[in-house]
BABASE-846287 format. One record per residue (C-alpha): y negated, x negated, z negated; residue number from 1; chain. Coordinates in steps of 0.25 Angstrom, whole numbers, plus 5000, padded with zeros to 4 digits. Example, Ala and Ser with C-alpha at 12.3 -4.5 7.8 and 13.67 -1.06 7.14 Angstrom:
REM residues 2
<pt c2="5018" c1="4951" c3="4969" num="1" cadena="A"/>
<pt c2="5004" c1="4945" c3="4971" num="2" cadena="A"/>
//
This chain:
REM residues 320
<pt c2="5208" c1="5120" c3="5032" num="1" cadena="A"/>
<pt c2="5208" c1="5119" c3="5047" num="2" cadena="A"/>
<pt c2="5203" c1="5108" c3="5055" num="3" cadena="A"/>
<pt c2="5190" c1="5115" c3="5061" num="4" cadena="A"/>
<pt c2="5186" c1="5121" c3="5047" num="5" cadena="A"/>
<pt c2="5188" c1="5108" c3="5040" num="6" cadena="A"/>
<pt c2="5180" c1="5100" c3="5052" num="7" cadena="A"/>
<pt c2="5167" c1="5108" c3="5052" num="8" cadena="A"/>
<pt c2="5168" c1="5108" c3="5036" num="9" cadena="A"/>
<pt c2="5167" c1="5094" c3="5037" num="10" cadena="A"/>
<pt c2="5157" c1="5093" c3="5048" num="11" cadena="A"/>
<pt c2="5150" c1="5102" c3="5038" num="12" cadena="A"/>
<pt c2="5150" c1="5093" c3="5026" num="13" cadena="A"/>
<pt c2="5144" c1="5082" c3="5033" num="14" cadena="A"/>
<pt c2="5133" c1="5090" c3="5038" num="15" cadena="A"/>
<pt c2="5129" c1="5094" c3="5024" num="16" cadena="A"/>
<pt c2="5132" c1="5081" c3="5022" num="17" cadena="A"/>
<pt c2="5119" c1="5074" c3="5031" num="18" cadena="A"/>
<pt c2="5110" c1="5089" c3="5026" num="19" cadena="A"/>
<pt c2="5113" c1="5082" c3="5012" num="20" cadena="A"/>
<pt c2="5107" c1="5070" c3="5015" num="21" cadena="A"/>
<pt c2="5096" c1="5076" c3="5021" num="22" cadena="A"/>
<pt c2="5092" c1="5085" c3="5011" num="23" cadena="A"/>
<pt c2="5093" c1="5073" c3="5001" num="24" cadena="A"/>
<pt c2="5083" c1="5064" c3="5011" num="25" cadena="A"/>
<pt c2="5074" c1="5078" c3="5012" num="26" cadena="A"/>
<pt c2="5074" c1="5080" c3="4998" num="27" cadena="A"/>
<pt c2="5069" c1="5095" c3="5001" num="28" cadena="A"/>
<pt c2="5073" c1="5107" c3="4993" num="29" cadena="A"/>
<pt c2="5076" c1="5115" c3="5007" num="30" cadena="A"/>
<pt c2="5085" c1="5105" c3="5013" num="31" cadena="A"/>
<pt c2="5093" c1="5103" c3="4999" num="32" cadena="A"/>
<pt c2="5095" c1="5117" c3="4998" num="33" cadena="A"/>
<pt c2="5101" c1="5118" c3="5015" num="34" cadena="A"/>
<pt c2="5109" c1="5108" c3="5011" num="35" cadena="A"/>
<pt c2="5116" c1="5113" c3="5000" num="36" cadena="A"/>
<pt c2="5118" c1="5128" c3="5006" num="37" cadena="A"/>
<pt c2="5125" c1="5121" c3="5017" num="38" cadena="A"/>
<pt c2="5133" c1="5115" c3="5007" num="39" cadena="A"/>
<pt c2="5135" c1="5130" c3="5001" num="40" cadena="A"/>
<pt c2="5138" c1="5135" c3="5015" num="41" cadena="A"/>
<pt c2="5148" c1="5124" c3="5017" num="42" cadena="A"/>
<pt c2="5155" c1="5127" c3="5004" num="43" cadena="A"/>
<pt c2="5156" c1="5142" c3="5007" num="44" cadena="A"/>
<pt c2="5164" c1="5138" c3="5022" num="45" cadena="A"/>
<pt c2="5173" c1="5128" c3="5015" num="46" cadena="A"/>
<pt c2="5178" c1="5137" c3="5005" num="47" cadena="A"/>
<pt c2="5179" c1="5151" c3="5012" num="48" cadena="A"/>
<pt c2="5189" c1="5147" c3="5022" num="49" cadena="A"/>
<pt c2="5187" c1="5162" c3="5029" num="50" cadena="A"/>
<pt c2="5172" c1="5159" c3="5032" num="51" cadena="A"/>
<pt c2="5171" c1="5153" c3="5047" num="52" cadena="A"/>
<pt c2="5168" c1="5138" c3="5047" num="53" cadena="A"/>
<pt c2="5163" c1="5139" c3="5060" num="54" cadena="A"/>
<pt c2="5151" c1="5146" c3="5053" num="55" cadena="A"/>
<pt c2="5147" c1="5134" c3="5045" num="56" cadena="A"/>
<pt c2="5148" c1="5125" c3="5056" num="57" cadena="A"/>
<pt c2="5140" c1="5132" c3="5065" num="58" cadena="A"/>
<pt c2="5130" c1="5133" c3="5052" num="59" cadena="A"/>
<pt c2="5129" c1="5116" c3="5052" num="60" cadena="A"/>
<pt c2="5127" c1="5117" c3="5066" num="61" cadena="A"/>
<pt c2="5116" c1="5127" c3="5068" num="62" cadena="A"/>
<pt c2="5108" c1="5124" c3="5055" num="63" cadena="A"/>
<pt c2="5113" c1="5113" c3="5048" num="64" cadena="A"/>
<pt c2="5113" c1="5102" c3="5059" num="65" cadena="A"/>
<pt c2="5100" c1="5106" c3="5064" num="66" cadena="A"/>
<pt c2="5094" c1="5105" c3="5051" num="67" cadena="A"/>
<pt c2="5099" c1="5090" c3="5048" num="68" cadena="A"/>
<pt c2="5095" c1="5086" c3="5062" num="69" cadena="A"/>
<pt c2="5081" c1="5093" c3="5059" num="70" cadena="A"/>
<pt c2="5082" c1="5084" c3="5045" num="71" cadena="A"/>
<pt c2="5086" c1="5072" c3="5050" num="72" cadena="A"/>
<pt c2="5074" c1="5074" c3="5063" num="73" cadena="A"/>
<pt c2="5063" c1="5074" c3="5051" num="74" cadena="A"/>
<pt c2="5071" c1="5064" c3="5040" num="75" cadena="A"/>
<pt c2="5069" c1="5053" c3="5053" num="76" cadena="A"/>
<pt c2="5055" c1="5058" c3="5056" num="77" cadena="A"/>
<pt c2="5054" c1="5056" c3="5041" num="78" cadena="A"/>
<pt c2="5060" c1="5043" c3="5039" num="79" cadena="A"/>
<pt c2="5052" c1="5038" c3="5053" num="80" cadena="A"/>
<pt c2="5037" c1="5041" c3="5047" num="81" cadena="A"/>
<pt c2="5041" c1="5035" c3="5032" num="82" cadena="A"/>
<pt c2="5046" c1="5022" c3="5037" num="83" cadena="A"/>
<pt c2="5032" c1="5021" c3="5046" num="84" cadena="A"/>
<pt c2="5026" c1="5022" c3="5030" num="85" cadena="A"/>
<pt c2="5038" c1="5013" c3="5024" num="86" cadena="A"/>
<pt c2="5035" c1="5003" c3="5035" num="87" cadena="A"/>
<pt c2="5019" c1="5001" c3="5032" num="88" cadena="A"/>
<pt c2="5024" c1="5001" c3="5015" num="89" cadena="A"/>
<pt c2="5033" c1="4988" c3="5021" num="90" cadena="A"/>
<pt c2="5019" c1="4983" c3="5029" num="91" cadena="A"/>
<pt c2="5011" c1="4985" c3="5017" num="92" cadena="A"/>
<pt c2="5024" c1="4977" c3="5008" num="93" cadena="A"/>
<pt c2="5023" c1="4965" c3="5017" num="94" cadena="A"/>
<pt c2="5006" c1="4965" c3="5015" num="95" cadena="A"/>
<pt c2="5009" c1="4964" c3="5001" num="96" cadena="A"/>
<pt c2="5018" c1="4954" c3="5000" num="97" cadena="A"/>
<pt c2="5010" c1="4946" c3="5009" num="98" cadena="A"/>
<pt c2="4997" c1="4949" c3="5000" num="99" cadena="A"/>
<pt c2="5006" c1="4946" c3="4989" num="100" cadena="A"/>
<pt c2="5011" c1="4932" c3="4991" num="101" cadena="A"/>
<pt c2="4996" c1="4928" c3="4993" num="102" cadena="A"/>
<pt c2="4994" c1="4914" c3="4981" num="103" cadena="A"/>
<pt c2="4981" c1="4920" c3="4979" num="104" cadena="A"/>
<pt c2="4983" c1="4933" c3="4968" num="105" cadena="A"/>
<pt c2="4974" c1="4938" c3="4957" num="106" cadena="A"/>
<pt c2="4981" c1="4928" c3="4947" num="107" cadena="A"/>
<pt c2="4977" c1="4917" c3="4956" num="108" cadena="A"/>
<pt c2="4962" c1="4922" c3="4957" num="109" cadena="A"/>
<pt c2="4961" c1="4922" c3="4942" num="110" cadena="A"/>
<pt c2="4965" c1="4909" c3="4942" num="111" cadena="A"/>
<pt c2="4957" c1="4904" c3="4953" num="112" cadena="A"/>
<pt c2="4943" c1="4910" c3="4949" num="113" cadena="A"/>
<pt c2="4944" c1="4901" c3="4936" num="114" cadena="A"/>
<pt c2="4947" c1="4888" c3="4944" num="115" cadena="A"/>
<pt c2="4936" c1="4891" c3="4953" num="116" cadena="A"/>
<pt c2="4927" c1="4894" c3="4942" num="117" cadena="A"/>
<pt c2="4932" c1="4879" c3="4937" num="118" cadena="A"/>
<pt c2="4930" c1="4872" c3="4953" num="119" cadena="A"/>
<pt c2="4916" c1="4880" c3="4953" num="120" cadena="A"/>
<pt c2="4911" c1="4875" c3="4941" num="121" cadena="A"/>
<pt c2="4917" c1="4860" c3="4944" num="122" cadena="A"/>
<pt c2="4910" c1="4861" c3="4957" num="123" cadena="A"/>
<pt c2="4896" c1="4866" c3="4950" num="124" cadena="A"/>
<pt c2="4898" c1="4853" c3="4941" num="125" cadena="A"/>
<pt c2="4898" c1="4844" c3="4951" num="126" cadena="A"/>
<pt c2="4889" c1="4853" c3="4960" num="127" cadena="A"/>
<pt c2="4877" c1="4848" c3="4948" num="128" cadena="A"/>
<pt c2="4881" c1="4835" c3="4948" num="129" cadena="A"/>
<pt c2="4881" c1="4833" c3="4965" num="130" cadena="A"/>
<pt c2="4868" c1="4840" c3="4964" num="131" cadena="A"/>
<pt c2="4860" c1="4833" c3="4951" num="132" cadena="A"/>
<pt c2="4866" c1="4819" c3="4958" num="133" cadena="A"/>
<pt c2="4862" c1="4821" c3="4972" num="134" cadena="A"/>
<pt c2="4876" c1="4819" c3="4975" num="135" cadena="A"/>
<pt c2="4884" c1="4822" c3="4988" num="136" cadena="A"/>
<pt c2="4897" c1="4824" c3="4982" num="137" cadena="A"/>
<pt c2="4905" c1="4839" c3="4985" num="138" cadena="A"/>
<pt c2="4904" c1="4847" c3="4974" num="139" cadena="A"/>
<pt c2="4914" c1="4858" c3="4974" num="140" cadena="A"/>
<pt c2="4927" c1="4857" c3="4970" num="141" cadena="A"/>
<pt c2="4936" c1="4855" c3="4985" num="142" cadena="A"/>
<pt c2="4942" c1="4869" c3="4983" num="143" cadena="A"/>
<pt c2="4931" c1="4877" c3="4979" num="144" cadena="A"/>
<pt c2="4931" c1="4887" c3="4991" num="145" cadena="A"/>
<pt c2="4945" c1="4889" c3="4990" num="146" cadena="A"/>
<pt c2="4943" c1="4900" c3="4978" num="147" cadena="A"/>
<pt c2="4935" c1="4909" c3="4988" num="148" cadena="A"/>
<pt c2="4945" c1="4906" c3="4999" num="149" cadena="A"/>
<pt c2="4957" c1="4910" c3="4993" num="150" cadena="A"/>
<pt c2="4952" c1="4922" c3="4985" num="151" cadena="A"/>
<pt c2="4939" c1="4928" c3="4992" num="152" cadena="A"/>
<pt c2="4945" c1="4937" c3="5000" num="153" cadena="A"/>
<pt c2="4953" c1="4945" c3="4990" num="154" cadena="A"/>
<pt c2="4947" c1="4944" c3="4977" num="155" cadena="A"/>
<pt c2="4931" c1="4942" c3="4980" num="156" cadena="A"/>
<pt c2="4923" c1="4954" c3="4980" num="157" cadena="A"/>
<pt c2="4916" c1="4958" c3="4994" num="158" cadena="A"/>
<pt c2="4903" c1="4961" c3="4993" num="159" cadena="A"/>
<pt c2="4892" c1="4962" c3="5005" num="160" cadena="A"/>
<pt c2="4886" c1="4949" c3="5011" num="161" cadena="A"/>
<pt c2="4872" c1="4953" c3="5010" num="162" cadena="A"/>
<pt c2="4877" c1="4951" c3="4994" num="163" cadena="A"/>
<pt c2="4883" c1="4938" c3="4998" num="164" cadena="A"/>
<pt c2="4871" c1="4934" c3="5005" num="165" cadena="A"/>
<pt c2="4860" c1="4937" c3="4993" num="166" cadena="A"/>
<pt c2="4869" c1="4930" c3="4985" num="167" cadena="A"/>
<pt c2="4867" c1="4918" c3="4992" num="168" cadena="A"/>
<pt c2="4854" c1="4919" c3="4994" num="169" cadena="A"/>
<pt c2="4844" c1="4907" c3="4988" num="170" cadena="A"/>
<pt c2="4831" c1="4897" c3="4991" num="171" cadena="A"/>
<pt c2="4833" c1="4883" c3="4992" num="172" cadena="A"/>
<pt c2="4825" c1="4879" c3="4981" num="173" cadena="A"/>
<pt c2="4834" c1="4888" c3="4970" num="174" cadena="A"/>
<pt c2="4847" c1="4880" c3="4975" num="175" cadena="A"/>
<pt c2="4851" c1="4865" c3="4974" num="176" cadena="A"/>
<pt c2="4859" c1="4861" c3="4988" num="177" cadena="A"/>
<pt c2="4865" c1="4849" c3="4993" num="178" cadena="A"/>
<pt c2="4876" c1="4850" c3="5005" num="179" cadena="A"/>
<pt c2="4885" c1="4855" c3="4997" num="180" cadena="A"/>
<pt c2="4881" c1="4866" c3="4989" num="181" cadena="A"/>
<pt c2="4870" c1="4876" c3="4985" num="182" cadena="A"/>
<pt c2="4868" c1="4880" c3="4972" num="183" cadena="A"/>
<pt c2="4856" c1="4888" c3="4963" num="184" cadena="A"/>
<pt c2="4848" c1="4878" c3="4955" num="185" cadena="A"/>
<pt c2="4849" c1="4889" c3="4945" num="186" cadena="A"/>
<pt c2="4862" c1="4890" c3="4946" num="187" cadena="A"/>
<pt c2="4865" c1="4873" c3="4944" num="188" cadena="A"/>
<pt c2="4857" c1="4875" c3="4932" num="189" cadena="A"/>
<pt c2="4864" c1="4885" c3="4926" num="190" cadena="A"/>
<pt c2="4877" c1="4881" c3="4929" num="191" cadena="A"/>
<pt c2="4874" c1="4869" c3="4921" num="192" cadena="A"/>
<pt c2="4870" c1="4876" c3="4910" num="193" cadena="A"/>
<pt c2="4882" c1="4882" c3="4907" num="194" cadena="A"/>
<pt c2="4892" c1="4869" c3="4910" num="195" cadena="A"/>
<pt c2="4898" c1="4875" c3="4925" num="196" cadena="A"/>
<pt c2="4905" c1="4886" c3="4916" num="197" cadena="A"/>
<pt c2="4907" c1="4896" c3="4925" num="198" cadena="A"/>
<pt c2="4918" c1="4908" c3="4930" num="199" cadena="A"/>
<pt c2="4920" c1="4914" c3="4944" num="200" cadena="A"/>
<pt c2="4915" c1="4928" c3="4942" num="201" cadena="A"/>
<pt c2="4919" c1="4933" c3="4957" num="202" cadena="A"/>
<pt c2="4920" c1="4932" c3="4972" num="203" cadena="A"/>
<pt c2="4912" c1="4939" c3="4982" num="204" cadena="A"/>
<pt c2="4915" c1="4943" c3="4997" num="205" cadena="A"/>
<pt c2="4907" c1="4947" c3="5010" num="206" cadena="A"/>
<pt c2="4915" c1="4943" c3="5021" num="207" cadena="A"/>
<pt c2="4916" c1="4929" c3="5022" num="208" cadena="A"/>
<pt c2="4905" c1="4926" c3="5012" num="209" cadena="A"/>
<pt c2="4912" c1="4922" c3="4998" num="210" cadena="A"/>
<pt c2="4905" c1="4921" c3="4986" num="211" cadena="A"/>
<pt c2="4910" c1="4917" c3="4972" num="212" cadena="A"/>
<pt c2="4904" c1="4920" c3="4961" num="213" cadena="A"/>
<pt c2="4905" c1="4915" c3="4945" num="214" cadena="A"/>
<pt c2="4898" c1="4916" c3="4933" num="215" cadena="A"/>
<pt c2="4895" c1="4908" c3="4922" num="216" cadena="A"/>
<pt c2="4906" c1="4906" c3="4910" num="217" cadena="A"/>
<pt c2="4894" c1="4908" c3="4900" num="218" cadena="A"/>
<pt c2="4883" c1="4917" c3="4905" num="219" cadena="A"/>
<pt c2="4882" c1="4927" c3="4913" num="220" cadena="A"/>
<pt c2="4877" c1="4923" c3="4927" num="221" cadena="A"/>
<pt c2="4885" c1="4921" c3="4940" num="222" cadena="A"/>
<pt c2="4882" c1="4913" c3="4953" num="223" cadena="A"/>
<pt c2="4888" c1="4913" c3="4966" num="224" cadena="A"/>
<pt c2="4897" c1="4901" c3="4975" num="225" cadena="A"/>
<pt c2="4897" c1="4903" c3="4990" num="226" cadena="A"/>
<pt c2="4909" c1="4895" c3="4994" num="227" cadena="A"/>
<pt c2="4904" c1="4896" c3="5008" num="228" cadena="A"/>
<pt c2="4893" c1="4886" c3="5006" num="229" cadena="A"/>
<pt c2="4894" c1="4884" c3="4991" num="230" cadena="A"/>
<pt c2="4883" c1="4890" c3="4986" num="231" cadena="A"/>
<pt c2="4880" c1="4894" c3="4971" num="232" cadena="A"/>
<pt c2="4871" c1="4901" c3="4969" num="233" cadena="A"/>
<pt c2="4868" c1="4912" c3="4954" num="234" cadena="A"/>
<pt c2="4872" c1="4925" c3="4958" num="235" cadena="A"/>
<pt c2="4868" c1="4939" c3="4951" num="236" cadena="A"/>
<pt c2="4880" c1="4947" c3="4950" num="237" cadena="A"/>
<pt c2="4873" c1="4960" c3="4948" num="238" cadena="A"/>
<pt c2="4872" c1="4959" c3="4965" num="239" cadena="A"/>
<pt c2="4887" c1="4960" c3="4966" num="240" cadena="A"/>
<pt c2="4889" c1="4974" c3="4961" num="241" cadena="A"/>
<pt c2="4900" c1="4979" c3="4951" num="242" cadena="A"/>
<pt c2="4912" c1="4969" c3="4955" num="243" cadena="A"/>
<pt c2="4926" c1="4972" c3="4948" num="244" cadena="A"/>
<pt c2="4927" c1="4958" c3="4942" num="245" cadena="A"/>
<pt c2="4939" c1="4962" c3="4934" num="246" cadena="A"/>
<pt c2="4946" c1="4966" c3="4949" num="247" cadena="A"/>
<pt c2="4954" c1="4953" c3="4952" num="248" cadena="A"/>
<pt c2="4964" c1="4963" c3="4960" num="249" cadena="A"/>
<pt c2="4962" c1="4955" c3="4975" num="250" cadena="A"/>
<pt c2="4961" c1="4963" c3="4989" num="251" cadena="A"/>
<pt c2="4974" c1="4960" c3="4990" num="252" cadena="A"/>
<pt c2="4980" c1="4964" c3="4978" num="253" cadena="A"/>
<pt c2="4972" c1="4977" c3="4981" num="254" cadena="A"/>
<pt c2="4977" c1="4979" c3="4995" num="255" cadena="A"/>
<pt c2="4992" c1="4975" c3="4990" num="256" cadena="A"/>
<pt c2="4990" c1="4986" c3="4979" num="257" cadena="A"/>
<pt c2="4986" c1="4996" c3="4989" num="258" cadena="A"/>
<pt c2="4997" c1="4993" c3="4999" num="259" cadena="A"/>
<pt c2="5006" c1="4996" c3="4987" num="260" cadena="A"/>
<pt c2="4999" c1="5009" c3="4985" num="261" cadena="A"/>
<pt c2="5001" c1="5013" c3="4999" num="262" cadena="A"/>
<pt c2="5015" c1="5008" c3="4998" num="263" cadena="A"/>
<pt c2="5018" c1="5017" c3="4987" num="264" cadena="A"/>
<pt c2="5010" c1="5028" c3="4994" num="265" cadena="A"/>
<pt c2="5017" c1="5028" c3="5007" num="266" cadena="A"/>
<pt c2="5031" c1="5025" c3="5001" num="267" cadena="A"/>
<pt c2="5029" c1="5039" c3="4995" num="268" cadena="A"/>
<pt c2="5023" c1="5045" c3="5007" num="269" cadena="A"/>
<pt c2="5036" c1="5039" c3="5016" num="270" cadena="A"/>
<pt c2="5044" c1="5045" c3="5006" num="271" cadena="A"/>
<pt c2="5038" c1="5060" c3="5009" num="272" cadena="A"/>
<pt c2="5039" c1="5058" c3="5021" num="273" cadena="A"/>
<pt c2="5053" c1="5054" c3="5022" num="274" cadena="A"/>
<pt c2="5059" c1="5067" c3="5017" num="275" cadena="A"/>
<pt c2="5047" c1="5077" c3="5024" num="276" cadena="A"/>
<pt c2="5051" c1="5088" c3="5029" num="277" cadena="A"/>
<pt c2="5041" c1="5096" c3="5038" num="278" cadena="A"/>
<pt c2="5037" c1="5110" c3="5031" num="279" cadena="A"/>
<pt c2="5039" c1="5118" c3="5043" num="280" cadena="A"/>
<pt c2="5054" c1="5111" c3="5042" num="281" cadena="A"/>
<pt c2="5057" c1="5115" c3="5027" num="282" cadena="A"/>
<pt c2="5051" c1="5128" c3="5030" num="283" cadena="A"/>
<pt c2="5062" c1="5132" c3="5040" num="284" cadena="A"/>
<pt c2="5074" c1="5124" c3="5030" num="285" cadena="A"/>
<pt c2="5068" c1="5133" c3="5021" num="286" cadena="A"/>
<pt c2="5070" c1="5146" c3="5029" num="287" cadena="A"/>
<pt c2="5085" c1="5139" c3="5034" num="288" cadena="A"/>
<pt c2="5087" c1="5138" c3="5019" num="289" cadena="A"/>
<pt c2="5086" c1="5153" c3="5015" num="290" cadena="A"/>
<pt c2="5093" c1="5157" c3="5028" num="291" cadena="A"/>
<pt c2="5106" c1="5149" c3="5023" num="292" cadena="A"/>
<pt c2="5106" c1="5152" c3="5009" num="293" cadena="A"/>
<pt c2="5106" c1="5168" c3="5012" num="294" cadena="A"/>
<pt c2="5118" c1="5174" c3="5005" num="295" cadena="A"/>
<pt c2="5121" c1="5179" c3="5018" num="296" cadena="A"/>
<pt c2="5121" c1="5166" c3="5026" num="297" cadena="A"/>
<pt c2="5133" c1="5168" c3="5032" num="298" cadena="A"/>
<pt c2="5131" c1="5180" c3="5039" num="299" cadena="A"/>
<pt c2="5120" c1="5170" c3="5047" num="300" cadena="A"/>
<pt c2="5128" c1="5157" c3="5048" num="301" cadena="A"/>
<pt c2="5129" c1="5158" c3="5062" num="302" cadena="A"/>
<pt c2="5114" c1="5162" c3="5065" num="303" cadena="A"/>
<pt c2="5107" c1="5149" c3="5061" num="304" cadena="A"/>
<pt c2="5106" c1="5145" c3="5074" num="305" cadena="A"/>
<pt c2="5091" c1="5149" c3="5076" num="306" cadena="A"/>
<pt c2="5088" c1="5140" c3="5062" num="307" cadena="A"/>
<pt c2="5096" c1="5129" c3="5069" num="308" cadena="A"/>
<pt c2="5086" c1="5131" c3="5080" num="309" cadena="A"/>
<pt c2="5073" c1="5130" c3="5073" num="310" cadena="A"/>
<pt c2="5078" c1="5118" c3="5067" num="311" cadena="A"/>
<pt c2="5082" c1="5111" c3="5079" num="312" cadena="A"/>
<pt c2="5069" c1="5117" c3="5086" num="313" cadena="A"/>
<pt c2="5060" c1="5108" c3="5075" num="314" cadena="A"/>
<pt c2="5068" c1="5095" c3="5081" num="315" cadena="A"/>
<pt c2="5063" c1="5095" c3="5094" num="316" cadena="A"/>
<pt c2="5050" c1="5098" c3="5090" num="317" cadena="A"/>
<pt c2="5039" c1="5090" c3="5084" num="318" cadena="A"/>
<pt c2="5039" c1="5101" c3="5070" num="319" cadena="A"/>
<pt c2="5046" c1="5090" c3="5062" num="320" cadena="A"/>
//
């Protein structure tokens, strides 16, 4: 074999080599099917000696070229709009892993709500005794605010402050006061009655107003704690609407559970768009296609300079 034959036989290998890998990245039907007609094309140069390699090279260099420098044009167009999707997936990653090192989780909340309800109903305790006594001692626990603190903003449920507001609402002479505290004469009374036994039934929200609510252990009645300026007052639960008590899913378990959705959704979407290929440019392979798979190809070879053309014409314009 000559030196010219065998040189533009290899140039032609490595061509169909980098069309391979293309068609592979594209994963599309019309590309495959170039790529493996070139291989036939190849084929039938290297084994009929007598057929003009010059042919085949003037082939790559009219149509094949032009279309992997048209594939590679859209695979970096591709790969440029995916990684702007892949970067927000790594931005939303690093939200969660900040949300997820937060101490205060749902277990923790579970938890928590039952040591308040134990610091509420110790604080009531001596609440009574402060009150009946005329004493000036600080009732509540030193912590007591911390709950609300810690937890309001994820797992208490916003409601209007007009609710907040009527809530809280009350005449002197239906509460016992010192500097302390506020808290329903009603309320003492029945808090007595039933030992302090109480459970803390939910949080409420409006903005900067915090409102916790609990209810007794053995009847079915509910009052309200205003950390603000601790006030206690009976609260009827039928104003705060249908509240999913069984919901212990935090706003920020909610939010970290829809980044991941997105995530999924625009890893999938990165991936389409990865390997696109324009319709007005899978139409034309498609055309090219039919073109060289004609049984009477050769006759041609030398006349796919105009297909050469259209492709190299969709690279300098704004088509792909």
């Amino acid at each position: 074999m000559d030196e010219n034959r065998l040189n533009i036989l290899n140039a032609s290998t490595r061509i169909i080599s980098k069309l391979q890998l293309l068609s592979v990245f594209f994963n599309n039907d019309i590309i495959y099917k170039i790529y493996l007609r070139t291989q036939v094309l190849h084929q039938l140069f290297q084994t009929n000696p007598e057929l003009d390699i010059n042919q085949l090279e003037m082939f790559h260099l009219q149509f094949t070229q032009s279309l992997i420098d048209l594939l590679k044009t859209i695979k970096k167009g591709n790969e440029a709009n995916a990684d702007l999707l892949l970067d927000e997936v790594a931005l939303n990653n690093q939200l969660i892993e900040q949300m997820e090192d937060s101490a205060y989780t749902e277990h923790t909340f579970v938890n928590d709500k039952q040591r308040q309800a134990l610091k509420m109903s110790q604080s009531l305790r001596k609440l009574f005794k402060v009150l009946s006594d005329n004493l000036s001692d600080y009732p509540f626990t030193g912590n007591i605010n911390k709950f609300s603190l810690h937890y309001s903003a994820d797992y208490f449920f916003n409601v209007s402050t007009e609710l907040v507001y009527d809530l809280l609402a009350y005449t002197p002479a239906e509460v016992y006061s010192n500097e302390y505290a506020t808290i329903g004469r009603k309320l003492m009374g029945t808090l007595c009655k039933y030992d302090f036994k109480i459970e803390f039934y939910c949080g409420l929200r409006a903005n900067d107003l915090v409102l916790e609510v609990y209810k007794f252990a053995d009847v079915n009645r509910h009052f309200i704690f205003s950390p603000l300026n601790n006030v206690l007052l009976f609260c009827d639960v039928s104003k705060l609407g249908n509240l999913d008590l069984k919901n212990t899913v935090s706003k920020r378990e909610r939010m970290m559970r829809e980044l991941r959705d997105k995530n999924i959704q625009l890893t999938g979407k990165a991936g389409l768009i990865k390997t696109n290929l324009p319709d007005n440019i899978a139409a034309l392979l498609a055309d090219n296609y039919k073109k060289i798979a004609d049984v009477n190809f050769l006759e041609h070879i030398n006349a796919f300079d105009v297909q050469a053309n259209i492709l190299k014409t969709m690279l300098n314009t704004d088509i792909i």
